[in-house]
C-alpha positions, -999 to 999 in steps of 0.1 A, spaced: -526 -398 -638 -554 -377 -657 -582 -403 -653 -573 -404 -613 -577 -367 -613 -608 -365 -632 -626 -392 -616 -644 -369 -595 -658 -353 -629 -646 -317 -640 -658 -281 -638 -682 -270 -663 -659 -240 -672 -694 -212 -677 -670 -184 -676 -655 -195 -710 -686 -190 -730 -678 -150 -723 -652 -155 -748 -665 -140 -779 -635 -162 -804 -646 -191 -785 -681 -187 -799 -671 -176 -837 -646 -203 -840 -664 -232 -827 -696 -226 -821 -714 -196 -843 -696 -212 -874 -715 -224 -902 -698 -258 -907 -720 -279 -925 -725 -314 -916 -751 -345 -899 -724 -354 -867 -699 -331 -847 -676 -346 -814 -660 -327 -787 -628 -345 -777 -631 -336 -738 -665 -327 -728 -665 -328 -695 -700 -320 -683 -714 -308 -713 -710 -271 -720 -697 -270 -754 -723 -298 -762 -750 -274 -749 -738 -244 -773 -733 -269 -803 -774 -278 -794 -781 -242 -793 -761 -229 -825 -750 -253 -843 -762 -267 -871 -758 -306 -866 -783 -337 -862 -766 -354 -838 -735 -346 -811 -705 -367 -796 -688 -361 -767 -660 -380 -753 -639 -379 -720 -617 -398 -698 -642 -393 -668 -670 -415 -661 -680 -392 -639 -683 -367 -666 -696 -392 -691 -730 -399 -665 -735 -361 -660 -735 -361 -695 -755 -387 -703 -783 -370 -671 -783 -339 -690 -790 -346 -721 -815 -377 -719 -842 -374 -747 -816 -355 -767 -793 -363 -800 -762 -365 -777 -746 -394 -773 -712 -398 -748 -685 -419 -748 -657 -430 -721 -623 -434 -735 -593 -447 -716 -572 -411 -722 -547 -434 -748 -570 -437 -777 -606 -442 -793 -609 -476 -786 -645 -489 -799 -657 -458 -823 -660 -464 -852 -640 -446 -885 -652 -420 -905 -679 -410 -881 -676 -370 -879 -678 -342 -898 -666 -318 -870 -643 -325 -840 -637 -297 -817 -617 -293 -785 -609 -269 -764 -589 -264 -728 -581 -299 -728 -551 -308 -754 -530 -280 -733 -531 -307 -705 -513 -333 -717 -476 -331 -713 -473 -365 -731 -463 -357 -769 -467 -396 -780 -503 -394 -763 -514 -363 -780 -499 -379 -813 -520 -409 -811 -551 -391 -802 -545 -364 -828 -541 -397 -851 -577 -411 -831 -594 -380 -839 -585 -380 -877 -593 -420 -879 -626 -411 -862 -633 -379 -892 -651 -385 -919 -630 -372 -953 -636 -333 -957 -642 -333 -919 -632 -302 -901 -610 -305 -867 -607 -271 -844 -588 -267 -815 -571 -248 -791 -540 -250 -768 -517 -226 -748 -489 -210 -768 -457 -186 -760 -433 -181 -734 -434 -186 -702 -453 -155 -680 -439 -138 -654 -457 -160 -624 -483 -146 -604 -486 -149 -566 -498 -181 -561 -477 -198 -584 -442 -186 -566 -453 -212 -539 -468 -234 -568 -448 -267 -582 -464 -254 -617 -447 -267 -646 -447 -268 -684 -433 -296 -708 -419 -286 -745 -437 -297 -776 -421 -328 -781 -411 -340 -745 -431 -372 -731 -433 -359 -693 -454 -395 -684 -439 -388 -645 -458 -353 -643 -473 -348 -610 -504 -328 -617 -524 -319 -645 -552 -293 -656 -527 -263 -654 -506 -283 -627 -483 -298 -657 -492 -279 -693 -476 -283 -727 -473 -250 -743 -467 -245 -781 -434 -225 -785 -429 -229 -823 -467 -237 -842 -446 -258 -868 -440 -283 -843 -478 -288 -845 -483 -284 -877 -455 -310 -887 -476 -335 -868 -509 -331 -882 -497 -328 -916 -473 -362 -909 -511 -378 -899 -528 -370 -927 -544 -336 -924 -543 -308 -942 -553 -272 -948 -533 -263 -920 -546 -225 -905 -538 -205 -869 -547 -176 -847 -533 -166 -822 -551 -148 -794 -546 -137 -757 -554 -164 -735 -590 -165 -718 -589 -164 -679 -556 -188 -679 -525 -175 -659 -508 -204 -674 -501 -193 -711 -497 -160 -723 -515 -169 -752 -533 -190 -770 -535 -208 -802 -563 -218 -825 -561 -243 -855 -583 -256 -883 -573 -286 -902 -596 -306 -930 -589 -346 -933 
């Protein structure tokens, strides 16, 4: 369902480089290392600020839309980007112990599937090289009182753990929204991870979640 919806590619999202956590915690952040990813690139914009801030001799994007994946591949020609399509299940053909830095944000929120974010949680640690950092975000809290638009909306949100694989949207259409962080936490510790940190934050131009949640773990 997500690959049909992205085939067109995605928007670049501009507006979300005004968010100055956004920039401390992923970009502006002094992780050391040769090789960062971003699980979800789209077209490119958190590849662009790595480029621009980071500190990191080559950068991996991946994404479930070719159409993303060629933009990306247009815009950084000549560049040490390199970008990767993946089916949306798993990492299949990168190799282990690549990265020393996975980020990822607006994207795991998306997926209403808790086996599928499991496995690629489980990807993205497979994928890390040992003392590898992983940041993300994802929506967290209850429900918000609706806005306009969404009282004639079929919006809907799954729970941590549910497997909604019949959802009939995505991208804000069909969220999964963190309730309880332990639920997350439980799973990436179960994989292997560890160092286990949060913020929590208002959300970021998102009517979905009320807030969100930001998380560091270490392989």
């Amino acid at each position: 369902m997500q690959k049909r919806a992205y085939s067109a590619g995605t928007n670049d999202h501009l507006n979300h480089n005004l968010n100055k956590f956004y920039s401390t915690f992923f970009i502006k952040n002094n992780i050391k290392g040769k090789i960062a990813l971003d699980f979800a690139c789209g077209k490119g914009r958190n590849i662009e600020n790595l480029l621009k801030h980071g500190n990191f001799k080559s950068i991996h994007g991946i994404d479930i839309s070719e159409a993303n994946i060629n933009y990306c591949e247009e815009r950084f020609k000549n560049q040490n980007v390199v970008a990767h399509l993946i089916n949306g299940l798993d990492f299949k053909g990168l190799e282990s112990n690549i990265f020393d830095y996975v980020m990822s944000t607006i994207a795991l929120q998306h997926i209403p599937v808790h086996y599928i974010r499991y496995t690629l949680f489980s990807e993205i640690y497979r994928a890390m090289k040992v003392g590898g950092v992983f940041r993300f975000q994802m929506g967290y809290g209850p429900k918000p009182k609706p806005y306009l638009l969404q009282l004639f909306s079929r919006v809907k949100h799954s729970s941590y753990y549910k497997n909604t694989t019949n959802a009939k949207g995505t991208n804000s259409l069909h969220d999964v929204r963190i309730h309880d962080y332990k639920n997350l936490e439980d799973d990436l510790l179960k994989i292997g991870f560890k160092n286990f940190s949060k913020t929590i934050t208002e959300s970021f131009d998102d009517n979905q979640h009320p807030n969100w949640i930001w998380i560091e773990v270490i392989k």
